[in-house]
N, CA, C and O atoms as a GROMACS GRO file, in nm:
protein
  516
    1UNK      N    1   0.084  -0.118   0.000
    1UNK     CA    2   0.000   0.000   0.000
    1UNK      C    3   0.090   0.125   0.000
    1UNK      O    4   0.192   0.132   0.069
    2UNK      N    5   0.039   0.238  -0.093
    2UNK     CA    6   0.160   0.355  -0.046
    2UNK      C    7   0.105   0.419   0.026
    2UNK      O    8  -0.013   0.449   0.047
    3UNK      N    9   0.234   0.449   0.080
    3UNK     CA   10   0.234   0.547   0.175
    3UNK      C   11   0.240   0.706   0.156
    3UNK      O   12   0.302   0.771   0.072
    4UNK      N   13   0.160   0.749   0.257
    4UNK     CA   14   0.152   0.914   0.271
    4UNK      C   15   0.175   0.955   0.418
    4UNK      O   16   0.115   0.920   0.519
    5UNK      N   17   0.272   1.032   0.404
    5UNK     CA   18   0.287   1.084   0.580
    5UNK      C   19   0.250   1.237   0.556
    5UNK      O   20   0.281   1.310   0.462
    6UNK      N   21   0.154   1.271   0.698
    6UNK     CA   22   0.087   1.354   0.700
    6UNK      C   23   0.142   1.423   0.818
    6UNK      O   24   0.161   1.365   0.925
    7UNK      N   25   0.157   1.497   0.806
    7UNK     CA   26   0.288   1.625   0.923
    7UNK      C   27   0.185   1.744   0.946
    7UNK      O   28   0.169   1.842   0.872
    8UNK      N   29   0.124   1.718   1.055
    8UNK     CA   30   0.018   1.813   1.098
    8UNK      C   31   0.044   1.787   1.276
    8UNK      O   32   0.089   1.682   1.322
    9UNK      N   33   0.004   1.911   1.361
    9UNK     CA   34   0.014   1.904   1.476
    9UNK      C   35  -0.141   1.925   1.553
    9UNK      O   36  -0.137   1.907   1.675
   10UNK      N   37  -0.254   1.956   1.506
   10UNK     CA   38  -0.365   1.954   1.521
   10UNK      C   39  -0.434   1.774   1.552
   10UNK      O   40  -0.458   1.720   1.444
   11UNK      N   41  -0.461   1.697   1.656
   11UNK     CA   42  -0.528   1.568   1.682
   11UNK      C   43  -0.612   1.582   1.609
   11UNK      O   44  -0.573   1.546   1.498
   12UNK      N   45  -0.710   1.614   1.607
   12UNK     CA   46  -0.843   1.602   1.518
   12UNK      C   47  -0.822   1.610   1.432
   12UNK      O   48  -0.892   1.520   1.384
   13UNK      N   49  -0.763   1.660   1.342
   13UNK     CA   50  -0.765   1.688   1.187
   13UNK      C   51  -0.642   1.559   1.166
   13UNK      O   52  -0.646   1.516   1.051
   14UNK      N   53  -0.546   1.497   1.247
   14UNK     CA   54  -0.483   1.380   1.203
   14UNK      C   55  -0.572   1.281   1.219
   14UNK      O   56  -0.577   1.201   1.126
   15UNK      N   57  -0.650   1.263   1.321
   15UNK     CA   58  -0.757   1.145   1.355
   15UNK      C   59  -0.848   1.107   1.200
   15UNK      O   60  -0.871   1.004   1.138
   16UNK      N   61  -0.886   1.269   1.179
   16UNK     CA   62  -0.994   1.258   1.014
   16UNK      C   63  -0.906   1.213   0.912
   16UNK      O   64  -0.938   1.119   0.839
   17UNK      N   65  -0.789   1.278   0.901
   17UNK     CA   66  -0.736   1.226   0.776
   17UNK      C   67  -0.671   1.090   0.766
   17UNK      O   68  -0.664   1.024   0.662
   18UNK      N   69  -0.625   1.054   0.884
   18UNK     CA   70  -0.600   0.948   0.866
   18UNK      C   71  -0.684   0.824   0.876
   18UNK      O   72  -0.644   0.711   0.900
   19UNK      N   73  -0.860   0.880   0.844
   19UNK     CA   74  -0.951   0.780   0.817
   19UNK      C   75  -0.957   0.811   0.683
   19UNK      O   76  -0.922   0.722   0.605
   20UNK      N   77  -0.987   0.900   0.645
   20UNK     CA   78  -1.018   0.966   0.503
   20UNK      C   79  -0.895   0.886   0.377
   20UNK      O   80  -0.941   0.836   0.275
   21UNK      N   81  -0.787   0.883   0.396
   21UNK     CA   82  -0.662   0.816   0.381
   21UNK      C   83  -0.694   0.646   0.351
   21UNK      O   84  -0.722   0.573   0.256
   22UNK      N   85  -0.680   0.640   0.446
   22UNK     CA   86  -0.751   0.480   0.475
   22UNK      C   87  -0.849   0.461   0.339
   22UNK      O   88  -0.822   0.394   0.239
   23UNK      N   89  -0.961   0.535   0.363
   23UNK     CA   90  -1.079   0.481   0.287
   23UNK      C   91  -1.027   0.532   0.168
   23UNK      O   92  -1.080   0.480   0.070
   24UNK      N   93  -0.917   0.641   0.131
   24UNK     CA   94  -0.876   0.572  -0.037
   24UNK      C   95  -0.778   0.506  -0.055
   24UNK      O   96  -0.697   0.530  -0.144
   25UNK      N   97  -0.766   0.408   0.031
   25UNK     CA   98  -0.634   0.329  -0.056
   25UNK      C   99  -0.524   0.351   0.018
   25UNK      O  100  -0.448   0.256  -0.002
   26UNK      N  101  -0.479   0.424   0.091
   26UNK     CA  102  -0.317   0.446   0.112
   26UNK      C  103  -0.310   0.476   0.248
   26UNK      O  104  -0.402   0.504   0.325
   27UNK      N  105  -0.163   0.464   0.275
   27UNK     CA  106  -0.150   0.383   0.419
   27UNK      C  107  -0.088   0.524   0.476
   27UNK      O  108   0.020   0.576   0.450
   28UNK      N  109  -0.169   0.560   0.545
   28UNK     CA  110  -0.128   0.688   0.620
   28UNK      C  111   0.025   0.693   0.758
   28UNK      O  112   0.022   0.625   0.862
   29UNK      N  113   0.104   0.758   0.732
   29UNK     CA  114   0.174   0.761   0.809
   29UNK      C  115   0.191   0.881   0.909
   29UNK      O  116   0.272   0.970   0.881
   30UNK      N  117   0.131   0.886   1.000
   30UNK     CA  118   0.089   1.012   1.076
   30UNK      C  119   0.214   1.060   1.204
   30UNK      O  120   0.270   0.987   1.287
   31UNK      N  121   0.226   1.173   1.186
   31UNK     CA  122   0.362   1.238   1.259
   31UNK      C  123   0.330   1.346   1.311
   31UNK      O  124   0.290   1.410   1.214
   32UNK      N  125   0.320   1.401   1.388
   32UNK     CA  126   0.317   1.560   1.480
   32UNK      C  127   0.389   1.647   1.489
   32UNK      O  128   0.352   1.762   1.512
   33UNK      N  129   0.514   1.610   1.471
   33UNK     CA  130   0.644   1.689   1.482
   33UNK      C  131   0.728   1.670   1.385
   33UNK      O  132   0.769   1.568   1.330
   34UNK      N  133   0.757   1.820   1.365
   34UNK     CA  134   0.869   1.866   1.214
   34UNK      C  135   0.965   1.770   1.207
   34UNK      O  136   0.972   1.693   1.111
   35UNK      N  137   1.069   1.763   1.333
   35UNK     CA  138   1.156   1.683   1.356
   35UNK      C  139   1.179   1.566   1.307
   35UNK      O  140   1.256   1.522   1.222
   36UNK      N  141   1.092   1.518   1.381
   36UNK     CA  142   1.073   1.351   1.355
   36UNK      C  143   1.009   1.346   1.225
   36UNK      O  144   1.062   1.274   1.140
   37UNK      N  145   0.905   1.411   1.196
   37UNK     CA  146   0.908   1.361   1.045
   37UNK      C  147   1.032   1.358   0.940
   37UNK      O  148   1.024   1.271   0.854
   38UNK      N  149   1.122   1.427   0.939
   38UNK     CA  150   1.229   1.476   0.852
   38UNK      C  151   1.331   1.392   0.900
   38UNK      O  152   1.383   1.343   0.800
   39UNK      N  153   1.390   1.347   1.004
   39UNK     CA  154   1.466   1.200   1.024
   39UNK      C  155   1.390   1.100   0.981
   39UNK      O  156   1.453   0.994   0.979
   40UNK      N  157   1.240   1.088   0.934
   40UNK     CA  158   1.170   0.954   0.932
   40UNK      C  159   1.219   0.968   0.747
   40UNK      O  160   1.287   0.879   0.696
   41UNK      N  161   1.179   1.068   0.681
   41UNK     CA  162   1.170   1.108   0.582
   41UNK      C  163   1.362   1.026   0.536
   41UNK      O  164   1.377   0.944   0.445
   42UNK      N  165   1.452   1.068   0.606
   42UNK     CA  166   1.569   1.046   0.528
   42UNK      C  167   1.574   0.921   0.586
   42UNK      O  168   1.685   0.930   0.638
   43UNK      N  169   1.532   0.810   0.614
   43UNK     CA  170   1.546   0.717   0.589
   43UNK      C  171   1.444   0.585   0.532
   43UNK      O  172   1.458   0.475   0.477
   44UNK      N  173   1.341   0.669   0.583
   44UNK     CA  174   1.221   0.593   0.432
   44UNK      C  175   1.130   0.683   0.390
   44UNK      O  176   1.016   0.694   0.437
   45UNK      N  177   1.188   0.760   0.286
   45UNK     CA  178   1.071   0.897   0.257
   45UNK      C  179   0.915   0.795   0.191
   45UNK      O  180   0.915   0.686   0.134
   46UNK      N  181   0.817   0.870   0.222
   46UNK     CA  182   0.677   0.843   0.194
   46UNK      C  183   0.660   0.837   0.024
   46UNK      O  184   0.763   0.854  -0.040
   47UNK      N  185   0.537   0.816  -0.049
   47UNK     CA  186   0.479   0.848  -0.165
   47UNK      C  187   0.462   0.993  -0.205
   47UNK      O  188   0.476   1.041  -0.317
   48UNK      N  189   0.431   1.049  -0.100
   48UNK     CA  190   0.370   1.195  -0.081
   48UNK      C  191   0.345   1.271   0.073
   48UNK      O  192   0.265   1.246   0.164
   49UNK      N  193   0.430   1.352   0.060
   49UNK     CA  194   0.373   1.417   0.229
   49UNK      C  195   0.220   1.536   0.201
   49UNK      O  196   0.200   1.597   0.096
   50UNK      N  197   0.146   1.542   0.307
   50UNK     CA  198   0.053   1.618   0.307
   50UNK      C  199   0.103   1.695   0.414
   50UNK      O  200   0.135   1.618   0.505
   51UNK      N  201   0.126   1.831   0.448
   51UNK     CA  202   0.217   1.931   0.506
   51UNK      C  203   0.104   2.022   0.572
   51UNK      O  204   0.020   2.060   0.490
   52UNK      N  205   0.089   2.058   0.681
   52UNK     CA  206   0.038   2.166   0.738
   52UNK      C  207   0.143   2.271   0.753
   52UNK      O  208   0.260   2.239   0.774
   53UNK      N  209   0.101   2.409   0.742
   53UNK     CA  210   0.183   2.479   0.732
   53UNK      C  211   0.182   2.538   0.885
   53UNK      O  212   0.288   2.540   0.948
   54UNK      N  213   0.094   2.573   0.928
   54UNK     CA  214   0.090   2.638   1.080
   54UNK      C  215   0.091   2.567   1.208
   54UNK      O  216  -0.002   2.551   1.288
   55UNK      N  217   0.222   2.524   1.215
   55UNK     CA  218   0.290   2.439   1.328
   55UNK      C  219   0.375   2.498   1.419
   55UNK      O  220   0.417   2.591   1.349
   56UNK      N  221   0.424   2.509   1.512
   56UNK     CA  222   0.551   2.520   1.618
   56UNK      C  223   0.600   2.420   1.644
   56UNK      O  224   0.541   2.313   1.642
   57UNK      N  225   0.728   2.438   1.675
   57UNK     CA  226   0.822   2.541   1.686
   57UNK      C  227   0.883   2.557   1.542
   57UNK      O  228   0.966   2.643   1.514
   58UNK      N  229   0.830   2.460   1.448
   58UNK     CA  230   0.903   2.489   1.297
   58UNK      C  231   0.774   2.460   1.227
   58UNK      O  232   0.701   2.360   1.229
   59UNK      N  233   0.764   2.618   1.142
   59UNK     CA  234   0.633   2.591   1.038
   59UNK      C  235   0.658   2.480   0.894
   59UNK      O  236   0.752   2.405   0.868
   60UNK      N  237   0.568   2.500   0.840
   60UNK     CA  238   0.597   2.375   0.707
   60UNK      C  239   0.694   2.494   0.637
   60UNK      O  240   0.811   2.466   0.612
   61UNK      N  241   0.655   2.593   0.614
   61UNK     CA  242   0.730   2.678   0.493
   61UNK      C  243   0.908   2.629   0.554
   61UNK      O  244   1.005   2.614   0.480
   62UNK      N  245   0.908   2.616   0.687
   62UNK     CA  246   1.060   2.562   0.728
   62UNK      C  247   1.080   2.443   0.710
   62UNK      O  248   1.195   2.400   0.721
   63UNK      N  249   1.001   2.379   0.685
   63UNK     CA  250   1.012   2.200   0.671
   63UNK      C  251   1.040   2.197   0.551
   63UNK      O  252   1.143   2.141   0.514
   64UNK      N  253   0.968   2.249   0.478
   64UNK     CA  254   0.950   2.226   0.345
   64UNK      C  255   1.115   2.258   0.239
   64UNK      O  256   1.155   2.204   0.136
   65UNK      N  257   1.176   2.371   0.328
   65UNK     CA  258   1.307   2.425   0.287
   65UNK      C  259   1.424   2.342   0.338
   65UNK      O  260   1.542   2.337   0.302
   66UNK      N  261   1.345   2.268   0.448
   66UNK     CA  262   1.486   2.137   0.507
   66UNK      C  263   1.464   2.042   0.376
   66UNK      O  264   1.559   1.996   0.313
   67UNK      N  265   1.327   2.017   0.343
   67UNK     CA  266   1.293   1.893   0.301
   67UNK      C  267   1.369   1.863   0.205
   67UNK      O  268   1.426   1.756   0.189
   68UNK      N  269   1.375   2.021   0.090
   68UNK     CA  270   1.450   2.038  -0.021
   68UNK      C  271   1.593   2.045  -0.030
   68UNK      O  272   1.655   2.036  -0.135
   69UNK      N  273   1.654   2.065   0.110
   69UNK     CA  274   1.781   2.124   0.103
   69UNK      C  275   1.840   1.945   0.143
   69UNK      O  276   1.960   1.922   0.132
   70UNK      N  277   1.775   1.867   0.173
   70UNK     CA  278   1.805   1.702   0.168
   70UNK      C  279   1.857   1.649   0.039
   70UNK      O  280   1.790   1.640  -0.063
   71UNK      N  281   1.944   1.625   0.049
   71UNK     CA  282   2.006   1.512  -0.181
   71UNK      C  283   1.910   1.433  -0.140
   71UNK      O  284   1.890   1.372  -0.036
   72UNK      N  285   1.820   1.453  -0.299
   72UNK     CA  286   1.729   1.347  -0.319
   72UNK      C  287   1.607   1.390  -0.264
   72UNK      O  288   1.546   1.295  -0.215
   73UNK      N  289   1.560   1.475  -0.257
   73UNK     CA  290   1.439   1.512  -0.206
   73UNK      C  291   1.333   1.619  -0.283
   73UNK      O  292   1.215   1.641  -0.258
   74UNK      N  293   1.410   1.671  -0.375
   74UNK     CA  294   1.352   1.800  -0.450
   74UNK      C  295   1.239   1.735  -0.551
   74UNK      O  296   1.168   1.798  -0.630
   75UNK      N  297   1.241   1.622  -0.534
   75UNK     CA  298   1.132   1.542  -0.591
   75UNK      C  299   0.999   1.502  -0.572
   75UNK      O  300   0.899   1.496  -0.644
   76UNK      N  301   1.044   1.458  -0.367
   76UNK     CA  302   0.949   1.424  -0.328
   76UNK      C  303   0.799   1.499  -0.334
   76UNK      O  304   0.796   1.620  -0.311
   77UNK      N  305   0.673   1.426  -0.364
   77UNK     CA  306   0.589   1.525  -0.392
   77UNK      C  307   0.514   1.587  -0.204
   77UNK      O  308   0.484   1.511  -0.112
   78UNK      N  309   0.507   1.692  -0.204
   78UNK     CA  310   0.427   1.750  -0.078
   78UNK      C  311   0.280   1.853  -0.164
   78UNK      O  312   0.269   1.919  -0.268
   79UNK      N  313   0.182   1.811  -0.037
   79UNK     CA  314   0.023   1.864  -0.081
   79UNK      C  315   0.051   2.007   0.092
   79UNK      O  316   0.041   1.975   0.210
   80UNK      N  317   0.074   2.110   0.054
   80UNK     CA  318   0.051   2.167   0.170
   80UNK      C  319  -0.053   2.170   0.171
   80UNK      O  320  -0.125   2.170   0.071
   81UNK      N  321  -0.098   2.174   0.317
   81UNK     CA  322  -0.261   2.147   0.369
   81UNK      C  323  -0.308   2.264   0.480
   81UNK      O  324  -0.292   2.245   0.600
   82UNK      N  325  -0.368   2.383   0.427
   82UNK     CA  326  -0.396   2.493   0.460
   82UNK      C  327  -0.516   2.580   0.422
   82UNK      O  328  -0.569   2.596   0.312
   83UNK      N  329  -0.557   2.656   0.594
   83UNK     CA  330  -0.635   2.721   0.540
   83UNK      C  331  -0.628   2.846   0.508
   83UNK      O  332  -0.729   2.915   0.509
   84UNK      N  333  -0.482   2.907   0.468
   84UNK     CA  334  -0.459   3.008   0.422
   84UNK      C  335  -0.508   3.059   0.338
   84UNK      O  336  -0.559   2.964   0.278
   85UNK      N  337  -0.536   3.168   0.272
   85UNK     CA  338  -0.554   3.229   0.140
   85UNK      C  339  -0.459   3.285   0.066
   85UNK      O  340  -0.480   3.274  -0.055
   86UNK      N  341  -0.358   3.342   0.098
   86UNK     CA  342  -0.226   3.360   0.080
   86UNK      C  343  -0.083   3.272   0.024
   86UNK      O  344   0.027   3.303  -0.022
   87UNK      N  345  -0.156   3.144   0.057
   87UNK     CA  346  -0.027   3.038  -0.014
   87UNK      C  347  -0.023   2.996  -0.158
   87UNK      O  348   0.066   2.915  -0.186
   88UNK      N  349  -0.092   3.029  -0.242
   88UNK     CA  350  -0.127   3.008  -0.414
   88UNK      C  351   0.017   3.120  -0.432
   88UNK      O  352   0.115   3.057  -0.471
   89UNK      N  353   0.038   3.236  -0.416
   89UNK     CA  354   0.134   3.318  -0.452
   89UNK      C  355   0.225   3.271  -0.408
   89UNK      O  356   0.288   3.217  -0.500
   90UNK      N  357   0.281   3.256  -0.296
   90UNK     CA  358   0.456   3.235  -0.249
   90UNK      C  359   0.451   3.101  -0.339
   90UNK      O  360   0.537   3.094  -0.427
   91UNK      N  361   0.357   2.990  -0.326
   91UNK     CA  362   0.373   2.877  -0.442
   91UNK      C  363   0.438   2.924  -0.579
   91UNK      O  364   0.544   2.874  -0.615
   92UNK      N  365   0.389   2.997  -0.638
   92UNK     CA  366   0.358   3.037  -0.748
   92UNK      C  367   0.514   3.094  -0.758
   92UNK      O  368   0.584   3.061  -0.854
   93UNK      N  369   0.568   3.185  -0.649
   93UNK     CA  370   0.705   3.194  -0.677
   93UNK      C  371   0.805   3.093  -0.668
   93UNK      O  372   0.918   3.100  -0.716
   94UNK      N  373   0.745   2.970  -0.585
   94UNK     CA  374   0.867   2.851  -0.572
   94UNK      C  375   0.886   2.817  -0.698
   94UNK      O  376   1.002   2.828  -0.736
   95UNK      N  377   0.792   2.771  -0.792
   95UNK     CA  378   0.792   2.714  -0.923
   95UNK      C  379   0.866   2.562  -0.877
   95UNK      O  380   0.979   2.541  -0.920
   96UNK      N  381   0.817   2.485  -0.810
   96UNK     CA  382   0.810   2.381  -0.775
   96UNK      C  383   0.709   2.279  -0.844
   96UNK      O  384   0.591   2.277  -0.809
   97UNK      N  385   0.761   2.189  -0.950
   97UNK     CA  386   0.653   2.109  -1.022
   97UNK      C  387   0.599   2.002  -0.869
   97UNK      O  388   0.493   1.941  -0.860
   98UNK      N  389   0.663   2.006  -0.808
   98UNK     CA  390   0.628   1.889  -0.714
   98UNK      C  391   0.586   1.927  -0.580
   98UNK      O  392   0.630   1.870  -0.480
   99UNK      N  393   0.511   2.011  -0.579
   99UNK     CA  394   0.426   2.099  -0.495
   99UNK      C  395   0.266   2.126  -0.489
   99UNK      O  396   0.206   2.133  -0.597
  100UNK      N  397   0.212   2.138  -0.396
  100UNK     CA  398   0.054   2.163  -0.444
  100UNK      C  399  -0.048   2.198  -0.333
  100UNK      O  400  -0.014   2.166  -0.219
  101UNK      N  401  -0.139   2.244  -0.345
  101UNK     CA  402  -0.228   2.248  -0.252
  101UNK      C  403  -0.337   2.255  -0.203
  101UNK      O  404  -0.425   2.309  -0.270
  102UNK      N  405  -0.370   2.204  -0.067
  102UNK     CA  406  -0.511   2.130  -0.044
  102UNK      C  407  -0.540   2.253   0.084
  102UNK      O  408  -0.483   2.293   0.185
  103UNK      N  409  -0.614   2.270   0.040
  103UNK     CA  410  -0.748   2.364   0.118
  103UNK      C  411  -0.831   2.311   0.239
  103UNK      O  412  -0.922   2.234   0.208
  104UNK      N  413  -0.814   2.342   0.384
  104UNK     CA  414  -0.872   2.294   0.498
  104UNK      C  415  -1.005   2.421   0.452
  104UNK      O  416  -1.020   2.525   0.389
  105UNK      N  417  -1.071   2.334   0.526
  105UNK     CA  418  -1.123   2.225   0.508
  105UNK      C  419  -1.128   2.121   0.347
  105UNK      O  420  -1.125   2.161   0.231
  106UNK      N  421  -1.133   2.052   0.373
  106UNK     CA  422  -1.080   1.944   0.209
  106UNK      C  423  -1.212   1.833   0.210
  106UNK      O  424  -1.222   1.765   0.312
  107UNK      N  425  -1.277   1.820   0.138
  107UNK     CA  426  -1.386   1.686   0.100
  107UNK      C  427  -1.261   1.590   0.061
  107UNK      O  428  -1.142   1.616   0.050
  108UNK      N  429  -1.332   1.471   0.044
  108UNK     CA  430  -1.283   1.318   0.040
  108UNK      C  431  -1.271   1.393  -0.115
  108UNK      O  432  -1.176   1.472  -0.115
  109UNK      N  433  -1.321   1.391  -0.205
  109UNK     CA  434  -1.299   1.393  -0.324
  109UNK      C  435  -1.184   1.500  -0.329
  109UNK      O  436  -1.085   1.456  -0.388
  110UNK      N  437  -1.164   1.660  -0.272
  110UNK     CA  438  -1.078   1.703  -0.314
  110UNK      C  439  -0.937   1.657  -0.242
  110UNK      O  440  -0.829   1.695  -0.286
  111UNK      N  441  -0.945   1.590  -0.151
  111UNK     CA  442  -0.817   1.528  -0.125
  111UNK      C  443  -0.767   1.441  -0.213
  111UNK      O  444  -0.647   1.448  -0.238
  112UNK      N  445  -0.886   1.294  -0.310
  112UNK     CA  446  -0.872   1.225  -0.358
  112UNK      C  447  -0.757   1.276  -0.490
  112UNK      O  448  -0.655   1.220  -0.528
  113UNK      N  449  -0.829   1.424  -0.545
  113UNK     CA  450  -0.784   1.500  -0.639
  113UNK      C  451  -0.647   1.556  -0.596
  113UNK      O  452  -0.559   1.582  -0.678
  114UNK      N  453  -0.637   1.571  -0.490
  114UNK     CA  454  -0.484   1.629  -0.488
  114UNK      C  455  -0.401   1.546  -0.500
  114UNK      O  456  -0.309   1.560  -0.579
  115UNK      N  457  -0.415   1.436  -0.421
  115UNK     CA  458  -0.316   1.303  -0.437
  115UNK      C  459  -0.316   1.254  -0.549
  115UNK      O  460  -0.227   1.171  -0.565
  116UNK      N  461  -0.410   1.280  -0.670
  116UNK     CA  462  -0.391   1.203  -0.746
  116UNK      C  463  -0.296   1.315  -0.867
  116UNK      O  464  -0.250   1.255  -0.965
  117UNK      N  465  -0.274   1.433  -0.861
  117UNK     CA  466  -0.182   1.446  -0.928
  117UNK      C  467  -0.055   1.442  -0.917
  117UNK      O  468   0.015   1.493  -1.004
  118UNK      N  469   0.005   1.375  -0.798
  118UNK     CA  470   0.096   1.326  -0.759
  118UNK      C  471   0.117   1.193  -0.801
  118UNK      O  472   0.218   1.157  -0.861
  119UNK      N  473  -0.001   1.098  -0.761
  119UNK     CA  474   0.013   0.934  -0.705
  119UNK      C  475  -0.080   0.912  -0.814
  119UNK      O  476  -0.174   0.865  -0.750
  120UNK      N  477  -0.135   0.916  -0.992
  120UNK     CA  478  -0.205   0.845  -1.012
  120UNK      C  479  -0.199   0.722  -1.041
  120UNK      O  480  -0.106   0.664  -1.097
  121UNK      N  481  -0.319   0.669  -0.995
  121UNK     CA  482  -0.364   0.576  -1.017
  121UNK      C  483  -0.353   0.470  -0.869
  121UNK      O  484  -0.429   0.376  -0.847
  122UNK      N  485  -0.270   0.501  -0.803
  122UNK     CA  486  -0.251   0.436  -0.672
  122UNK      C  487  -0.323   0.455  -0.584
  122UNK      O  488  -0.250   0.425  -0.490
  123UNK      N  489  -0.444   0.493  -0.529
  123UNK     CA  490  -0.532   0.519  -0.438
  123UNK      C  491  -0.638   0.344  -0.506
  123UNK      O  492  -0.594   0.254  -0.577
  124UNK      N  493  -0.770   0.356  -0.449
  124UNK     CA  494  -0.825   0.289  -0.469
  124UNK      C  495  -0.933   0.306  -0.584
  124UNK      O  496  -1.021   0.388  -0.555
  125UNK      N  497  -0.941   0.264  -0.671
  125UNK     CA  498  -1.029   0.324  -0.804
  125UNK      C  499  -1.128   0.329  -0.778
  125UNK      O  500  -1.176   0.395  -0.870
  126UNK      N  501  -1.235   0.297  -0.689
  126UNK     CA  502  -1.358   0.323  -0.690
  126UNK      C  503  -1.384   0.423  -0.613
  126UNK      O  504  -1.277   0.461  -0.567
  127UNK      N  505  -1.489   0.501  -0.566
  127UNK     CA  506  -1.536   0.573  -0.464
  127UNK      C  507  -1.559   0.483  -0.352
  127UNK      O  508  -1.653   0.404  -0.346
  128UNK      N  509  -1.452   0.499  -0.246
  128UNK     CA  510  -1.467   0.434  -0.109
  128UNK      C  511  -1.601   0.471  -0.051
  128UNK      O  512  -1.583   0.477   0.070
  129UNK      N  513  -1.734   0.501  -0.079
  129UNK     CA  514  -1.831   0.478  -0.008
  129UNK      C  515  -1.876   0.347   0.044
  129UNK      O  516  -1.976   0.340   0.115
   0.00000   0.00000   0.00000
């Protein structure tokens, strides 16, 4: 099953997604802390990280700049997961093909849609209802 690690510090919103996850197909790997995700990352990076950006003591926009500054990582795909309005532009200046982003609150389908321009075809093809 692939994997997705999801780097959010909010319980509830890891509890949902990592059902939401589940019911398409892919094996959620759930982490709380910048830290530890990014040692987990250099030694078995995920399919795709889903990134919250508004964390302490290190936001994603800082994760995201370790993530890259790793050999071998400028690849990996990340869905930042925010309810900003403001993150389409600084995106827009990374010019990062392997970047993207998901909108809190997110339906099952538009999550389905974000992962899948990363991961297609690897989720589960039907509608998990």
């Amino acid at each position: 099953m692939t994997e997705i690690m999801l780097v959010e510090d909010d319980q509830p919103i890891l509890d949902l997604m990592e059902i939401l996850l589940r019911r398409l197909g892919y094996e959620p790997v759930i982490i709380p802390d910048v830290r530890e995700a990014l040692e987990r990352i250099r030694t078995d990076p995920p399919a795709l990280i889903l990134l919250d950006l508004m964390m302490a003591p290190v936001n994603g926009w800082e994760f995201l700049e370790k993530l890259r500054g790793v050999y071998g990582m400028c690849e990996l795909p990340v869905l930042l997961f925010t309810a900003s309005s403001t993150v389409d532009e600084k995106i827009a200046d990374l010019n990062d093909p392997f970047l993207g982003v998901l909108k809190k609150p997110a339906s099952i389908d538009e999550l389905r849609a974000g992962i899948e321009q990363f991961l297609p075809g690897q989720g589960l093809k039907n509608n998990p209802e």
